[in-house]
N, CA, C and O atoms as CSV, one atom per row, in Angstrom:
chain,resi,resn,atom,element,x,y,z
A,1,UNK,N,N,106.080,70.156,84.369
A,1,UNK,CA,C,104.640,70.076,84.201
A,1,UNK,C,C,103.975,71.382,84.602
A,1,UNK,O,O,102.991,71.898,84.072
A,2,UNK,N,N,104.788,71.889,85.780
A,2,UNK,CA,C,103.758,73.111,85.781
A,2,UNK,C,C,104.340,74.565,84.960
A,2,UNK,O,O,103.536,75.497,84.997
A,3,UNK,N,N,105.037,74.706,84.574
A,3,UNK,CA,C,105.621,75.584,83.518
A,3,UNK,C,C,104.532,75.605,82.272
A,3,UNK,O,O,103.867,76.461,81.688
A,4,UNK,N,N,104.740,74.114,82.196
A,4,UNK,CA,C,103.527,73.787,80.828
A,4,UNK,C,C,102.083,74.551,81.114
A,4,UNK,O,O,101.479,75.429,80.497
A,5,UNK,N,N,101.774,73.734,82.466
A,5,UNK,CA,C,99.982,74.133,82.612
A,5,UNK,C,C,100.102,75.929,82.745
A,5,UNK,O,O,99.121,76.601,82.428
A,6,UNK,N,N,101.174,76.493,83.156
A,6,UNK,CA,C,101.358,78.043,83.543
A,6,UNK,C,C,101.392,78.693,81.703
A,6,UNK,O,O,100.710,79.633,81.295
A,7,UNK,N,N,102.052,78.142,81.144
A,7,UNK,CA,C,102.411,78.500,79.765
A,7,UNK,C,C,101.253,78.412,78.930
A,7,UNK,O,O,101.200,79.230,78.013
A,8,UNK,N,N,99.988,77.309,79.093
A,8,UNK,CA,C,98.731,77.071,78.175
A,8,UNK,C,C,97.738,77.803,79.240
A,8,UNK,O,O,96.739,78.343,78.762
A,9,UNK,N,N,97.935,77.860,80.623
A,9,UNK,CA,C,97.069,79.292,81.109
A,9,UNK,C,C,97.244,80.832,80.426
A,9,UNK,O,O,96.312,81.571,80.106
A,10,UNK,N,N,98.816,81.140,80.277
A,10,UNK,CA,C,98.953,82.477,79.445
A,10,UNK,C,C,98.349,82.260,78.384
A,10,UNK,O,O,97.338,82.900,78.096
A,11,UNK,N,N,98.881,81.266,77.558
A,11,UNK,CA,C,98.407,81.561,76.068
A,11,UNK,C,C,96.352,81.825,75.976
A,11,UNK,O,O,95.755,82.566,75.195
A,12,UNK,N,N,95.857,81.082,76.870
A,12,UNK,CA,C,94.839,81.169,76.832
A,12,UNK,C,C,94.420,82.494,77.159
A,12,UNK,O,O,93.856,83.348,76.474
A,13,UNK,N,N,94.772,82.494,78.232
A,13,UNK,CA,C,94.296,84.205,78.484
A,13,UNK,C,C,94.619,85.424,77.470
A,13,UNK,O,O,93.639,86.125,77.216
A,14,UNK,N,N,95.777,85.771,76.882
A,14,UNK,CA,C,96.360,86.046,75.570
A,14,UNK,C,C,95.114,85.952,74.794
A,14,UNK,O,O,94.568,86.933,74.289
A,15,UNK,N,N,94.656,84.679,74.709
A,15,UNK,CA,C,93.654,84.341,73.159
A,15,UNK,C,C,92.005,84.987,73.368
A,15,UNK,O,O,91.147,85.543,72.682
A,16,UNK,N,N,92.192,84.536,74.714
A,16,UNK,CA,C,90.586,85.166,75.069
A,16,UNK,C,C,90.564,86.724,75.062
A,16,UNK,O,O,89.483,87.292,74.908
A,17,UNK,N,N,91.797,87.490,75.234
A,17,UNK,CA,C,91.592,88.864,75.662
A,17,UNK,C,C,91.588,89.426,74.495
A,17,UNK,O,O,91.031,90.517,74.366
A,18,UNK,N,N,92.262,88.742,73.317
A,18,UNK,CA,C,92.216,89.255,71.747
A,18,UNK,C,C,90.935,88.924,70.983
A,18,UNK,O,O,90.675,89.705,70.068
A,19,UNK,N,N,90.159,88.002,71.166
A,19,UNK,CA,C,89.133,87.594,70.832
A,19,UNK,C,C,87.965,88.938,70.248
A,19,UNK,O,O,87.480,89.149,69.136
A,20,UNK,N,N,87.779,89.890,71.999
A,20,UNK,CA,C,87.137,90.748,71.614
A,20,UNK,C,C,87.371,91.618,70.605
A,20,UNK,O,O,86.580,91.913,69.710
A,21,UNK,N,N,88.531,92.046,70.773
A,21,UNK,CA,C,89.304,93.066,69.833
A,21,UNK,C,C,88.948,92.420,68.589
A,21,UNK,O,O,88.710,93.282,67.743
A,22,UNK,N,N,88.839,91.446,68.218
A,22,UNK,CA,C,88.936,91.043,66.511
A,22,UNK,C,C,87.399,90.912,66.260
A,22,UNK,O,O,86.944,90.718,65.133
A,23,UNK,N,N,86.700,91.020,67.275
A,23,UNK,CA,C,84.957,91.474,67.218
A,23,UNK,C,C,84.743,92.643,66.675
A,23,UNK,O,O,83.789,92.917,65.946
A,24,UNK,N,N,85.573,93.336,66.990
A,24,UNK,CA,C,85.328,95.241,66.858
A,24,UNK,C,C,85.185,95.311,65.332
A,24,UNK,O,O,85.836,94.582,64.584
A,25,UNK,N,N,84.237,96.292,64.878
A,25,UNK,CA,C,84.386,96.792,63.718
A,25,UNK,C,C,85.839,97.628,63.033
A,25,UNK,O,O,86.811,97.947,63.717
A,26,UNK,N,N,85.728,97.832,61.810
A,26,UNK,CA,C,86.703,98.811,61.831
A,26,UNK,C,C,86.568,100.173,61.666
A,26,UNK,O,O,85.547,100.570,61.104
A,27,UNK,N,N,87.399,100.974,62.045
A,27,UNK,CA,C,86.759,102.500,62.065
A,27,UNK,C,C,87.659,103.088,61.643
A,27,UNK,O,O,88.767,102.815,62.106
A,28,UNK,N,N,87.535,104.188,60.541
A,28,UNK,CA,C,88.742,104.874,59.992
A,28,UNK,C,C,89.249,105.863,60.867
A,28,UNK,O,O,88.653,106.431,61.783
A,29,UNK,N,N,90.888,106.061,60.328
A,29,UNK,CA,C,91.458,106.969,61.254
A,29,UNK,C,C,90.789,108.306,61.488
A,29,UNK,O,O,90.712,108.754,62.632
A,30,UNK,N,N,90.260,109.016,60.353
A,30,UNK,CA,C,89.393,110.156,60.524
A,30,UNK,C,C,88.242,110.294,61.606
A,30,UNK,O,O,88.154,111.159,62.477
A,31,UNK,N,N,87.386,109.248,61.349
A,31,UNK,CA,C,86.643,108.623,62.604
A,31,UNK,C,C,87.090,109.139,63.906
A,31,UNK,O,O,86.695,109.865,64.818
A,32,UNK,N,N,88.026,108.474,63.588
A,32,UNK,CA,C,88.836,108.067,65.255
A,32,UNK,C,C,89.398,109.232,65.557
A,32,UNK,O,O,89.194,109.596,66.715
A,33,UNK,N,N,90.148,110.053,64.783
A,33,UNK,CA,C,90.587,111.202,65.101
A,33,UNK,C,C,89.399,112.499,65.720
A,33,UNK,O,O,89.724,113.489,66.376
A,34,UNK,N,N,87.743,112.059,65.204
A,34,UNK,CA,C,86.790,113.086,65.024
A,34,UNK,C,C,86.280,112.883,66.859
A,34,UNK,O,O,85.841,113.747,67.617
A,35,UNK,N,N,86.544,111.450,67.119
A,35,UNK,CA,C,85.988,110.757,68.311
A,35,UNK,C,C,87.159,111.015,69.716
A,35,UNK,O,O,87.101,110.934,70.943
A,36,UNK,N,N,87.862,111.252,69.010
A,36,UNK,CA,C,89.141,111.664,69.756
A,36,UNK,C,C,88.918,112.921,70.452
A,36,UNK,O,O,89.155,113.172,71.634
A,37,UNK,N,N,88.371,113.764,69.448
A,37,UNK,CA,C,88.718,114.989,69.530
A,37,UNK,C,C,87.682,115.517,70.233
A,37,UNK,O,O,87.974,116.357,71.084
A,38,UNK,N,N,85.742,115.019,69.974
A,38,UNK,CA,C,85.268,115.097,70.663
A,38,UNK,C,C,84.807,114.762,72.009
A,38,UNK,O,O,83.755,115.200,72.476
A,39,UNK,N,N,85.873,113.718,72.837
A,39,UNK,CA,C,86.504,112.905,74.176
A,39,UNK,C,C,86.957,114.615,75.047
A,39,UNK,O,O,86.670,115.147,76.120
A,40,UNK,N,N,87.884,115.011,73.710
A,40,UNK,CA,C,88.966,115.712,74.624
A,40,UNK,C,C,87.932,117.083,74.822
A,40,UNK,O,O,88.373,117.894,75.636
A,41,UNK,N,N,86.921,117.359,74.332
A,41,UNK,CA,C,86.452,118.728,74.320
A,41,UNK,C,C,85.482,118.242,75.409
A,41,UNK,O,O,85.135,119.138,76.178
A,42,UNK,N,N,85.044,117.204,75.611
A,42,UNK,CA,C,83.911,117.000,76.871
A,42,UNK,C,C,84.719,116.693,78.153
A,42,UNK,O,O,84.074,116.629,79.200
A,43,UNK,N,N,86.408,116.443,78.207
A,43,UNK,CA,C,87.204,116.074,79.490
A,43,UNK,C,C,87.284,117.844,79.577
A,43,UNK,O,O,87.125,118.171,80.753
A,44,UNK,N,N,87.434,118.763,78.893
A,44,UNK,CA,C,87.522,119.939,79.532
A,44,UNK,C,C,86.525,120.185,79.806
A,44,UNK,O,O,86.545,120.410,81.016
A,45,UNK,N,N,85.318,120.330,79.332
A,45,UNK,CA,C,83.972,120.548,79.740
A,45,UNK,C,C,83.761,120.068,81.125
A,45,UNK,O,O,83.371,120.772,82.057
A,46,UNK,N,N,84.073,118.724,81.180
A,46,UNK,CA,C,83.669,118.188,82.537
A,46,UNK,C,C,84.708,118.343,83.347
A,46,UNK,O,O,84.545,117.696,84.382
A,47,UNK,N,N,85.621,118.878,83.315
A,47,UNK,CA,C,87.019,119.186,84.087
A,47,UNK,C,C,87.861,117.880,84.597
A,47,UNK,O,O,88.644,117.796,85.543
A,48,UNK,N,N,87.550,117.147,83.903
A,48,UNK,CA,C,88.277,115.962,83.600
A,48,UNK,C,C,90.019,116.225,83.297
A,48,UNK,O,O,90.972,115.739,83.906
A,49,UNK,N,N,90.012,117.214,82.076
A,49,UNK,CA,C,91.420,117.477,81.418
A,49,UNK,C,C,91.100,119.398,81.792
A,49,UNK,O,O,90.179,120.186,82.009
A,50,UNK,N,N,92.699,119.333,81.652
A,50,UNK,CA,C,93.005,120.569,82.040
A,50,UNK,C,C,93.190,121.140,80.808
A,50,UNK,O,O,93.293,120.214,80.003
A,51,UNK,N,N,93.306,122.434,80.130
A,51,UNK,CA,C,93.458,123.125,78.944
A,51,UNK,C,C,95.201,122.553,78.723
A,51,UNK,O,O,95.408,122.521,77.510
A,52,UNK,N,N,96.114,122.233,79.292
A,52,UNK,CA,C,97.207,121.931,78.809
A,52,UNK,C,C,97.169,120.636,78.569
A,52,UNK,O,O,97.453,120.253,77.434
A,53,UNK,N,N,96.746,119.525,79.766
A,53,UNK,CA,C,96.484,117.901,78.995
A,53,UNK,C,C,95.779,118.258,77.460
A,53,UNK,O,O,96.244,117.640,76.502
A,54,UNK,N,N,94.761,119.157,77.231
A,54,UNK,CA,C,94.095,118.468,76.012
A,54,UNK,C,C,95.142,118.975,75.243
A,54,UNK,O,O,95.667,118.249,74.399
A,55,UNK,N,N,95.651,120.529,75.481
A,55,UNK,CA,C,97.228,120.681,74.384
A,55,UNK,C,C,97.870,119.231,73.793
A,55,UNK,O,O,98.017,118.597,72.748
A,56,UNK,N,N,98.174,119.173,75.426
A,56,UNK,CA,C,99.083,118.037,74.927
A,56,UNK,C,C,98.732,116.426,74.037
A,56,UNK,O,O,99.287,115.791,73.140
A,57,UNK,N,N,97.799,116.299,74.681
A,57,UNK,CA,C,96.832,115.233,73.649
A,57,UNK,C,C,96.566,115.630,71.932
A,57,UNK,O,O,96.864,114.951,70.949
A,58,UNK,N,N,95.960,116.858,71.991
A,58,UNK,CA,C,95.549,116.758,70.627
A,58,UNK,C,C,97.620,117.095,69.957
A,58,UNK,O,O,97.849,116.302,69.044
A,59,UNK,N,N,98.262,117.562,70.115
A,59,UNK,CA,C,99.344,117.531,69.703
A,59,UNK,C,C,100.425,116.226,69.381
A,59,UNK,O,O,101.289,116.067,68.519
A,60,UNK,N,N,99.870,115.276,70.657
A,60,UNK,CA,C,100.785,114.012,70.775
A,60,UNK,C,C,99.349,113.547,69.070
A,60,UNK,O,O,100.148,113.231,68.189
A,61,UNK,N,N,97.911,113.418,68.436
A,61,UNK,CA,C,97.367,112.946,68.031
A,61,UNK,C,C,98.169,113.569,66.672
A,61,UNK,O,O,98.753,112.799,65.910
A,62,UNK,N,N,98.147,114.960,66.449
A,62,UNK,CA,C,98.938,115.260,65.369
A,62,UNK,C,C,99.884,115.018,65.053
A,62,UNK,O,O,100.363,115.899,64.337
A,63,UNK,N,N,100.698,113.939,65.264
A,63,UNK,CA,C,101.987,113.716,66.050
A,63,UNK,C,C,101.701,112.779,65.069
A,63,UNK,O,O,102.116,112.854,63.912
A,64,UNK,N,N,100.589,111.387,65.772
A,64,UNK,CA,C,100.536,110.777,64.504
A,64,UNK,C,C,99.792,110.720,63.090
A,64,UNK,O,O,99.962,109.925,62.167
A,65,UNK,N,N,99.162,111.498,63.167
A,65,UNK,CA,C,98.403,111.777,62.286
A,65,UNK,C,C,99.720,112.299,61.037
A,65,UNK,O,O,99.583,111.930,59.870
A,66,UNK,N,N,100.514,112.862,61.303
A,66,UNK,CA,C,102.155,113.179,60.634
A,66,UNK,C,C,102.550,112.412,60.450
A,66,UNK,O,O,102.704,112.574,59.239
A,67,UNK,N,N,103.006,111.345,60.683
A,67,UNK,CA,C,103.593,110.218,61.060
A,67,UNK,C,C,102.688,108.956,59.887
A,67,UNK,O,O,103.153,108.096,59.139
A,68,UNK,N,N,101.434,109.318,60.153
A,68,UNK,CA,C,100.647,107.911,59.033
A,68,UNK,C,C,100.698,108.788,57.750
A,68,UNK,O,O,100.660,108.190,56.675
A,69,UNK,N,N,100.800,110.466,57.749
A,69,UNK,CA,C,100.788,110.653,55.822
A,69,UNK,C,C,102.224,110.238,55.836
A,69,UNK,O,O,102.237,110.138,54.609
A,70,UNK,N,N,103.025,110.022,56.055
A,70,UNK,CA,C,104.759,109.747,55.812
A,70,UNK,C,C,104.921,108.142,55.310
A,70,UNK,O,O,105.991,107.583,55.071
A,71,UNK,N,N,103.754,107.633,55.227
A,71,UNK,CA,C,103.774,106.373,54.998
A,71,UNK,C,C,103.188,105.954,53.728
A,71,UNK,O,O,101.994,105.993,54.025
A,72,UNK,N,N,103.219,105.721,52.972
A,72,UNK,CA,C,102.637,105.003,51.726
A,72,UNK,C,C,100.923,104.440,51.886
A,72,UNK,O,O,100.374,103.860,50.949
């Protein structure tokens, strides 16, 4: 019995935490890449990111951005 009530507590929580997410609009990858990019130029600005984190960020983003033209 309590496996059960533990098992319909996860699932619930699971359902409620996806809920929002399927609220969200959708936003194209370009978007997202433009929003990305202007994140990473205000974490150096504000010294948030260091000139090598944002390297490494905008590189890990090109990364997939490679990765989604390889796809149909």
């Amino acid at each position: 019995m309590k496996r059960l009530l533990v098992s319909a507590l996860a699932l619930a929580c699971v359902a409620g935490a996806a809920a929002p997410a399927a609220a969200q609009s959708w936003v194209s990858i370009n978007q997202r890449q433009a929003t990305l990019d202007h994140r990473i130029d205000q974490g150096i600005k504000n010294g948030s990111l260091s000139a090598g984190e944002a390297s490494r960020l905008r590189a890990e983003f090109r990364g997939f951005a490679t990765l989604r033209a390889r796809y149909p």
